[in-house]
N, C-alpha and C positions, 0 to 999 in steps of 0.2 A: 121301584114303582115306575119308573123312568120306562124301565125296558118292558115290562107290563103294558103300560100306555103305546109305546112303539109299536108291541105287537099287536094290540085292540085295532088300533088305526089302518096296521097293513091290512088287518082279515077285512074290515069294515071297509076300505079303498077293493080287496078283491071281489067280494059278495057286490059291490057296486059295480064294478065293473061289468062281472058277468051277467047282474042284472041289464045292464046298457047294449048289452047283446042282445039281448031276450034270451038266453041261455040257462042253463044250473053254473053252477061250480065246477062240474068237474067238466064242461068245455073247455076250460081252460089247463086241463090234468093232462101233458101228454109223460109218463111217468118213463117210458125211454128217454126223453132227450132229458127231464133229469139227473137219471144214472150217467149219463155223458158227463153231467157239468161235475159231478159226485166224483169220477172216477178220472178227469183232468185235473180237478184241485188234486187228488190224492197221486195223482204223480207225480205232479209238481213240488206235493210236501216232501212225498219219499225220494224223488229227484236232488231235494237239496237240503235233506236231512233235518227241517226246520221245522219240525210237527209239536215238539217243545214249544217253540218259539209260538207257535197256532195254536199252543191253545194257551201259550201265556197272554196273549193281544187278546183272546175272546175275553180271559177274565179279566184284564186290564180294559177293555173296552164295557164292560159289564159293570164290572165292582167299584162302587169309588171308594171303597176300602181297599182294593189292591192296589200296593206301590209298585212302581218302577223306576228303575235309571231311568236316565237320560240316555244314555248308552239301549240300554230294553228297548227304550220306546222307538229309539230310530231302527234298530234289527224288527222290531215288528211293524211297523210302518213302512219299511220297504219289502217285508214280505209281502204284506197288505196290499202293497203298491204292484208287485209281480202279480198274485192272485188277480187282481184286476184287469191286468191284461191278457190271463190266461182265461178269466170268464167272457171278455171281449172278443178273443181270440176262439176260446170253443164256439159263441156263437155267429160266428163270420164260419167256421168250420161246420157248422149244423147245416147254414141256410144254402153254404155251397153246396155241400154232399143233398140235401133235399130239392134241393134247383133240378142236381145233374138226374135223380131219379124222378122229377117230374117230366124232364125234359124226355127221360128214356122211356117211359108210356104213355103220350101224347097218343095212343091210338086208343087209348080208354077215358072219353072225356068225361064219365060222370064221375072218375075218381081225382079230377086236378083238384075242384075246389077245396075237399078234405086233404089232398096233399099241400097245398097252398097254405092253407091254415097250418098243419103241423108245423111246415117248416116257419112260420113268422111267428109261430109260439116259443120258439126258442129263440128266436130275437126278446123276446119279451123278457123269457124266463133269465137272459143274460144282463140286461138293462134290469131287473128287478133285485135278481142277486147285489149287481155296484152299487144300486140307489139303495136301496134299504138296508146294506148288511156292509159291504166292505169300505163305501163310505163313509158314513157314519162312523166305522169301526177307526178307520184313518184320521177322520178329524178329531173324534176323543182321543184317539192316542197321541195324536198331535198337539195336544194342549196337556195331557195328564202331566206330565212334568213340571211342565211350570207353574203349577201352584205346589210343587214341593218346598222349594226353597224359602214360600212364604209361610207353608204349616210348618216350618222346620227353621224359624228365621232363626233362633238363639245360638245354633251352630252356624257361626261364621267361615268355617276350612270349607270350602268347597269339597275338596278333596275327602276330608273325614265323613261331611254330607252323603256322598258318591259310596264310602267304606258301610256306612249304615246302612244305608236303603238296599243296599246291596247283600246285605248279610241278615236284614229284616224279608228279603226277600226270600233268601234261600233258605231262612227258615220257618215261608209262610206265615207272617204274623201280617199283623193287621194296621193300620194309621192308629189306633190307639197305644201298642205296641210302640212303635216309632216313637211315639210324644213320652212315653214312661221311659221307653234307653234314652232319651234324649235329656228328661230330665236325670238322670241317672248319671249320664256325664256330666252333667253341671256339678252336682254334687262332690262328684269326685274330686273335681280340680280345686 
């Protein structure tokens, strides 16, 4: 419901916006500098082999049924954290390379303003991506942890803690899952 609501608010924050323009929607569509931001996250993943690890923080940032370490959650938190500066980073790269080609036909002036415009919609598009998606994604995962050890109080080992989650993880089960092995070891001992 959470993420439902998130997304109602962004579209409803965009259709405002464009309205603020006097524009449609899709003024604000440049669907090239998109693909840029699309095909820099993806080298980045393919660059450091960490595309597991992307779409385990999406569902750990998603689900509050999916666990993770402690261990998890700092490897996707600081992937999170590079992500951000490569969305940063493309879009300081967009508005350079669009600068340098406004600047190279300065002899056609009724096309600057439309050039102008592209190239600060991908300032936009970059600020949109951190604030609404990788953000966000950062500080849920920045907190998932630590209400484990309170769903999980009756194991006292740390370390057996860490052995579970960890082995509920790799086998996909769910925080109800967790609470049933857990009473499960009680029993045993």
């Amino acid at each position: 419901m959470r993420t439902l609501s998130s997304i109602a608010l962004i579209i409803l924050g965009i259709v405002l916006l464009a309205a603020s323009i006097n524009g449609s929607i899709f003024t604000l569509l440049d669907l090239p500098a998109i693909l840029i931001y699309f095909i820099f996250i993806a080298a980045v993943l393919i660059s450091t082999s960490n595309f597991k690890t992307f779409i385990m923080g999406i569902n750990g940032a998603i689900s509050k049924k999916y666990q993770m370490s402690k261990e998890q959650c700092d490897k996707t938190i600081s992937l999170f954290q590079l992500l951000r500066k490569t969305v940063f980073n493309t879009s300081i790269l967009i508005l350079v390379v669009s600068i340098m080609f406004i600047l190279g036909n300065l002899s056609d002036v009724s096309h600057l303003g439309p050039a102008i415009a592209v190239a600060l919609i991908a300032i936009a598009y970059g600020a949109f991506i951190n604030l609404f998606m990788i953000d966000p994604a950062i500080y849920i995962l920045g907190h998932k942890h630590e209400d484990e050890p309170a769903k999980i109080a009756r194991i006292k080992d740390k370390e057996a803690l860490d052995k579970l989650l960890q082995l509920c993880f790799e086998k996909g089960l769910t925080h109800e899952d967790i609470m049933n092995a857990d009473e499960i070891m009680l029993h045993k001992k």
